[in-house]
C-alpha positions in Angstrom: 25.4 16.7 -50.9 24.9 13.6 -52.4 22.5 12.7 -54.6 20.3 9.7 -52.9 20.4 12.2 -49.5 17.3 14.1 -51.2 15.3 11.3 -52.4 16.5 9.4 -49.1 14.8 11.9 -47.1 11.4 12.2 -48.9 11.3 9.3 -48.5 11.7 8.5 -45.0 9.0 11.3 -44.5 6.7 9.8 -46.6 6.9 6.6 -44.7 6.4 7.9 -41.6 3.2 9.8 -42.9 1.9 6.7 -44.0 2.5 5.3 -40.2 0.9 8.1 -38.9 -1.9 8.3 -41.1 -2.3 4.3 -40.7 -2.0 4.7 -36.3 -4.7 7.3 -37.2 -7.0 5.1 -39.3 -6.7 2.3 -37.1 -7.5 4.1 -33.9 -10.5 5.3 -36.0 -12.0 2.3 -37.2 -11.0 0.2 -33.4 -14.7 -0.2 -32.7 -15.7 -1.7 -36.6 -13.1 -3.9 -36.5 -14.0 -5.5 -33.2 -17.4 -5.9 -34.7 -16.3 -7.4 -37.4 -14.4 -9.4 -35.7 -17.3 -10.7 -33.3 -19.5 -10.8 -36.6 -16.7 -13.5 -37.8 -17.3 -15.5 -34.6 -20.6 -15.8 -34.4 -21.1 -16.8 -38.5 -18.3 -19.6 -37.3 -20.8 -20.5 -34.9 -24.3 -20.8 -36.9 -22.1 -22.3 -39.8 -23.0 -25.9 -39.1 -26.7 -25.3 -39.1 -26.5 -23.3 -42.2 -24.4 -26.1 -43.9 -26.4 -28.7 -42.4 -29.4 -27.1 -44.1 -27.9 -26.0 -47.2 -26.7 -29.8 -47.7 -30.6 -30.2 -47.7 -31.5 -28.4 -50.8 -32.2 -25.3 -49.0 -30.4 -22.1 -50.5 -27.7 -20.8 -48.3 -29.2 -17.3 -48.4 -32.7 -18.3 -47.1 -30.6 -21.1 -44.2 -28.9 -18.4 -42.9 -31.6 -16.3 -42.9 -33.9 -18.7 -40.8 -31.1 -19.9 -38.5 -30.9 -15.5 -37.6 -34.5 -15.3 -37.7 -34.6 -17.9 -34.9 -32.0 -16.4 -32.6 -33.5 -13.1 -32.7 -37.1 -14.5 -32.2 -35.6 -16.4 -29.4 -33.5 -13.4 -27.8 -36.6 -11.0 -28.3 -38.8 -13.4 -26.5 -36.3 -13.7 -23.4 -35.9 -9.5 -23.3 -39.8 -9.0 -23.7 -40.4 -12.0 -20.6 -37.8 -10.4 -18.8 -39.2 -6.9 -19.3 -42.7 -7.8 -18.3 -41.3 -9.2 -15.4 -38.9 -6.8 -14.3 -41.9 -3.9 -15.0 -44.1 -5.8 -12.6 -41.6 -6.1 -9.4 -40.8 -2.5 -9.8 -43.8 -1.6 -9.3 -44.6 -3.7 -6.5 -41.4 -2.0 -5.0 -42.9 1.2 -5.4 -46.0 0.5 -4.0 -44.8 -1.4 -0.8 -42.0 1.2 -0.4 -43.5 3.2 2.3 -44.3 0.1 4.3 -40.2 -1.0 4.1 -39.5 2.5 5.0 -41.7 2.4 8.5 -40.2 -0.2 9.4 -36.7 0.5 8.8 -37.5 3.7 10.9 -39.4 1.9 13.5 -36.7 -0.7 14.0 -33.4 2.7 13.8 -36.5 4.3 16.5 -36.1 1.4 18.6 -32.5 0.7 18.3 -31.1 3.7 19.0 -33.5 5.5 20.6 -34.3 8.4 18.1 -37.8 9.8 17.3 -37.4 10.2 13.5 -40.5 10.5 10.9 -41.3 9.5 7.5 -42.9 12.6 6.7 -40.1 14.6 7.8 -37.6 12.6 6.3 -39.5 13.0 3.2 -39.9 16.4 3.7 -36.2 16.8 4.3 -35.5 15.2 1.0 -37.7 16.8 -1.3 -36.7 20.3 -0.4 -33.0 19.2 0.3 -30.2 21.0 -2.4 -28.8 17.3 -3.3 -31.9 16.1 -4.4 -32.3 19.4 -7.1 -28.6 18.9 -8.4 -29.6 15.3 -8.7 -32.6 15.2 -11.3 -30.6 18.5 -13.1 -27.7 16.2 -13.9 -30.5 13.3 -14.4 -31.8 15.5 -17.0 -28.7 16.1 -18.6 -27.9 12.3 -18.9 -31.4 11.2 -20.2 -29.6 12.5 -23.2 -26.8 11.1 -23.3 -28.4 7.4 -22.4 -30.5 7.4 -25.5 -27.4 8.3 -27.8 -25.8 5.2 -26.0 -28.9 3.1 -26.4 -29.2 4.4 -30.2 -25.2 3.4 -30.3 -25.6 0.2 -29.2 -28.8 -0.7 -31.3 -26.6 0.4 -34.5 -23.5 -1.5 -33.3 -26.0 -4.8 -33.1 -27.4 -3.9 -36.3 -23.9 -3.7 -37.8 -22.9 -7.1 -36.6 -26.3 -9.0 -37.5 -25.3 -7.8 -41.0 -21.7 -8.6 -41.0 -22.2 -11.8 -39.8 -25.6 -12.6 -41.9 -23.1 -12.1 -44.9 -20.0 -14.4 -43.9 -22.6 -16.6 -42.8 -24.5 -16.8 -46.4 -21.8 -16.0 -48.5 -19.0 -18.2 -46.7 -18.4 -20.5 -49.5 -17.7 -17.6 -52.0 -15.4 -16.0 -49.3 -13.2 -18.8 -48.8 -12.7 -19.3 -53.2 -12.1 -15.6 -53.5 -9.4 -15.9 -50.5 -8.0 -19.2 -51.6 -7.7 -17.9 -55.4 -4.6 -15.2 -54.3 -2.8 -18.3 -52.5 -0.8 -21.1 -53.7 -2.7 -24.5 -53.7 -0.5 -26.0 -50.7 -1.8 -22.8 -48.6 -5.4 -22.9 -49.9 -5.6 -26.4 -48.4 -4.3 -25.0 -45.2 -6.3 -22.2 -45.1 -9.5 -24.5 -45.3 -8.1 -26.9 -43.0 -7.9 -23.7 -40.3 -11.3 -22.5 -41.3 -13.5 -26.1 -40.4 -10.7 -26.1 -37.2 -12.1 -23.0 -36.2 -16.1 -23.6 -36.9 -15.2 -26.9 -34.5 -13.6 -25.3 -32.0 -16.4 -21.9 -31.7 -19.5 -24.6 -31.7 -17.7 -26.7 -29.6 -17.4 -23.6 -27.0 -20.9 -22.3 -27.5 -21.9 -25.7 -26.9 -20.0 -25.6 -23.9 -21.3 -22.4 -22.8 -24.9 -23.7 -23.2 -24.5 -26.5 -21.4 -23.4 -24.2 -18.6 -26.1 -22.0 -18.8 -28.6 -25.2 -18.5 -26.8 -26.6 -15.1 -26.6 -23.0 -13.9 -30.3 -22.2 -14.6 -31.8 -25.8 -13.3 -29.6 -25.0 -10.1 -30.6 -21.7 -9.5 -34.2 -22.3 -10.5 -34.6 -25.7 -7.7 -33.2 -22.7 -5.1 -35.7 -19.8 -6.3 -38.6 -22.3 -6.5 -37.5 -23.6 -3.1 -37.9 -20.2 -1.2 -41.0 -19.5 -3.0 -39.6 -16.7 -5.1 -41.6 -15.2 -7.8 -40.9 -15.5 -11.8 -38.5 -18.3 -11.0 -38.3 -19.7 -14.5 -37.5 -16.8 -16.4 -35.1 -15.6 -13.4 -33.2 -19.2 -13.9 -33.0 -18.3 -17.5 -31.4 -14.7 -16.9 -28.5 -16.6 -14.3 -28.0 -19.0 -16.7 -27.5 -16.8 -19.7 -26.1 -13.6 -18.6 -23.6 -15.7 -16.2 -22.1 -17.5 -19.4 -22.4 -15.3 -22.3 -21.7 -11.8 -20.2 -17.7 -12.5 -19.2 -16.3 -10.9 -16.3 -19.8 -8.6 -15.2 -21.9 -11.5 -16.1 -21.6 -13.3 -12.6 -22.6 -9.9 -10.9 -25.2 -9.1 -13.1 -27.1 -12.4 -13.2 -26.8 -12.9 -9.7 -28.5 -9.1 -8.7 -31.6 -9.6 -10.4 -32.8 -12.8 -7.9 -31.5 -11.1 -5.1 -33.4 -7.6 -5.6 -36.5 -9.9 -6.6 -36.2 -12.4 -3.3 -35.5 -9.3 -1.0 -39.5 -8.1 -2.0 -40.8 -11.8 -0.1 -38.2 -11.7 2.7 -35.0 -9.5 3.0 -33.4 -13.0 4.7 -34.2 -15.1 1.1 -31.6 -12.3 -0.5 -29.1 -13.7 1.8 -29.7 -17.7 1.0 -29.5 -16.6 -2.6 -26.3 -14.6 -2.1 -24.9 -17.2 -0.7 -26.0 -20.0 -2.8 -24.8 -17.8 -5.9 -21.1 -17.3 -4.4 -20.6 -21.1 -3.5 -22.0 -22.0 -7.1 -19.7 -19.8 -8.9 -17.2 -21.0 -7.1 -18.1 -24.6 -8.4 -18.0 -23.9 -11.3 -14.8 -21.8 -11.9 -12.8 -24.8 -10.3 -14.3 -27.5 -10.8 -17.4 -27.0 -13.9 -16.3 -25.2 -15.9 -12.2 -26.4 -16.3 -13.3 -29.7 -16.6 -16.1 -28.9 -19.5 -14.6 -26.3 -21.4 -11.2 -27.9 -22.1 -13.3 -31.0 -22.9 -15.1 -29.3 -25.4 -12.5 -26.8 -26.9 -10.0 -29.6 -26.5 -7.6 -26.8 -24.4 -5.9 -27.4 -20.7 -8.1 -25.3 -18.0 -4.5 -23.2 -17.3 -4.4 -22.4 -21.0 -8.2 -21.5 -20.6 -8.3 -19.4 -18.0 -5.2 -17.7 -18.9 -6.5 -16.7 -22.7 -9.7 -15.5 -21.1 -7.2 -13.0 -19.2 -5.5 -12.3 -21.8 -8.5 -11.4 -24.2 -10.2 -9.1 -20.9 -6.6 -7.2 -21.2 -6.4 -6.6 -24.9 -9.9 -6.4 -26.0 -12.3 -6.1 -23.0 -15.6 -8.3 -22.8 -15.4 -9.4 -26.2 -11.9 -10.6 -25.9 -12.9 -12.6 -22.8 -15.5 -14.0 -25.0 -14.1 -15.3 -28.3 -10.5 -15.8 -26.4 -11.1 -19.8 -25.6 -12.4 -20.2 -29.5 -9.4 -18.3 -30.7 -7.0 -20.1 -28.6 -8.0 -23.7 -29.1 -8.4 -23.0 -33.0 -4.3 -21.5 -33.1 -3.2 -24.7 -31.0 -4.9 -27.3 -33.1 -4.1 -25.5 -36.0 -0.3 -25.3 -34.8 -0.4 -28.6 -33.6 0.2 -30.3 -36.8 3.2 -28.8 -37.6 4.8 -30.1 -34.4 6.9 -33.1 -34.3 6.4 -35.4 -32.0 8.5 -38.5 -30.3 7.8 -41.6 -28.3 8.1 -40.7 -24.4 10.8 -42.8 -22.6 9.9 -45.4 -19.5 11.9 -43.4 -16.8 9.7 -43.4 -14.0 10.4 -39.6 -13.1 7.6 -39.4 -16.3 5.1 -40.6 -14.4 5.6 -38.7 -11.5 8.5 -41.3 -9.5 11.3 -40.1 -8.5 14.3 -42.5 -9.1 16.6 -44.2 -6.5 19.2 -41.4 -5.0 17.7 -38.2 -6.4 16.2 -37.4 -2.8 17.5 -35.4 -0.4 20.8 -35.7 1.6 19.5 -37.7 4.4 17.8 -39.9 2.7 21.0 -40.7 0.3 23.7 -41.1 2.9 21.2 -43.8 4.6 21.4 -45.4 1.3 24.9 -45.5 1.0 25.6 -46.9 4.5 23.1 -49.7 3.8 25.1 -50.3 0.8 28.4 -50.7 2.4 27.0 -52.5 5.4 25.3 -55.6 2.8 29.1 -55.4 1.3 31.1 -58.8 1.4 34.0 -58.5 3.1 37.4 -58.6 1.5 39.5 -61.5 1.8 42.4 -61.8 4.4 45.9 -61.7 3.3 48.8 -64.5 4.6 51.2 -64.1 6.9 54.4 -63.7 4.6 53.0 -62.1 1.1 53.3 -59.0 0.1 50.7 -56.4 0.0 48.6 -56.5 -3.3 
């Protein structure tokens, strides 16, 4: 046996340990890493406040700080209007349920000619076999919702503080990365870090801007058909519909149709319809036009990193997909030669004289011939040329 066949071996086994134990680790720490990730983003994003305020004297620490204390004042005020709303309509539901239900039953009575009963209908229910299995697995889930709501209280939590500390201590991350590179990569490592706090304000500013036109939009239709709570219902479109990829649309558009159904069941139609034609606005025609305005990106390119984000990372690759995107192409963009475009009118959309299709040609060539001098006549006598 030779001798490197030992060693050779151990050695291939230890590598391939390390992979597993690394697929392992990886798979483990999936959901920390996404947070981390979305902790980057969003200290990209609050980075020009805290810079323009830390350019002001103010501490970093205490900017950042304030610019967070803001956004969560801000976000806690939205859930708590929201709530009291939402607690209010429910309850109104509740309370004029019976009435809805009578008249459901009168109009099925009518209809199809059945004698049915609300009591017995209730009745039915209440001692029907569904109904027990239903609150016993009810029972069983209350459980398992809180451990999801505790979850997701701890991921936020974890990403406040990620991003509270790239946010404060940004300056000191960018010397301790650019003191392990060579000075012609630290400058292009800054140079991709302010390309990428453009390019994320640029697209939450986009985003916001959305969110206004969808609100105003939505809030002109609510106020119109007399809906209740139409401000803070505009606010919840306008938000959840641009910050919420992929669900968003569905979510935000739910609310004002569950709420308009409680003044007339015919209102949750005008507003499902209004919401359908306006998204469709503004995937084809709003939000193309805006968001590769902003992010500096071609709607195509857009729309097809949102898809790709959805497909690797869910949600939150749909949402920091068009950032990420538009940062890598200016970024890359530098370090592409470009040349001066040539005057042939196929650039500009023409198509030149002959390149059409067989027809056309061959009527081109017998006009040719046909505006042809013709040849000169030969004497009598002489030769043939």
């Amino acid at each position: 046996m030779p001798r490197w066949l030992p060693r050779a071996m151990v050695l291939a086994l230890a590598l391939f340990a390390c992979f597993q134990l690394g697929s392992w680790a990886f798979h483990q720490l999936t959901g920390l890493l996404i947070n981390i990730l979305i902790a980057f983003f969003l200290a990209l994003a609050v980075e020009p406040a805290v810079s323009r305020m830390a350019q002001h004297g103010m501490r970093r620490g205490l900017a950042t700080a304030l610019v967070f204390l803001g956004v969560i004042i801000a976000g806690a005020g939205f859930v708590a209007m929201l709530g009291s709303m939402l607690a209010g309509q429910i309850v109104d539901m509740v309370a004029d349920f019976p009435e809805y239900l009578d008249s459901l039953i009168n109009w099925i009575n009518a209809t199809f000619h059945t004698e049915l009963s609300r009591f017995e209908l209730q009745d039915s229910l209440v001692h029907s076999d569904w109904l027990q299995k239903y609150v016993q697995n009810s029972a069983t889930g209350v459980l398992d919702v809180s451990a999801q709501v505790l979850g997701g209280l701890f991921q936020l939590l974890t990403i406040l503080l990620f991003s509270f500390y790239f946010a404060a201590d940004g300056p000191r991350l960018r010397r301790a990365l650019c003191s392990v590179l060579p000075p012609a990569k630290q400058a292009e490592v800054l140079r991709a870090w302010e390309i990428a706090v453009d390019k994320t304000g640029g697209y939450l500013y986009s985003r916001g801007l959305m969110a206004l036109i969808s609100g105003i939009a939505h809030y002109i239709l609510l106020a119109a058909l007399g809906v209740s709570y139409a401000p803070a219902l505009a606010v919840w479109v306008g938000l959840v519909s641009q910050f919420l990829p992929t669900i968003g649309t569905y979510l935000a558009g739910a609310l004002p149709m569950l709420i308009a159904f409680t003044v007339d069941p015919w209102y949750a139609l005008w507003v499902l319809v209004f919401v359908v034609v306006y998204q469709q606005f503004e995937n084809y025609m709003l939000q193309p036009k805006l968001t590769a305005k902003t992010v500096d990106i071609h709607p195509a390119v857009a729309f097809g990193s949102v898809i790709v984000g959805t497909a690797l990372l869910g949600a939150v690759g749909a949402l920091i997909a068009i950032p990420a995107v538009a940062t890598l192409q200016a970024f890359l963009g530098a370090y592409v030669r470009r040349y001066d475009v040539t005057d042939d009118p196929r650039v500009h959309g023409h198509r030149k004289r002959g390149s059409g299709p067989p027809l056309v040609r061959l009527r081109q060539a017998l006009s040719t011939r046909s505006d042809a001098p013709p040849p000169p006549q030969q004497r009598t006598g002489e030769p043939p040329e």
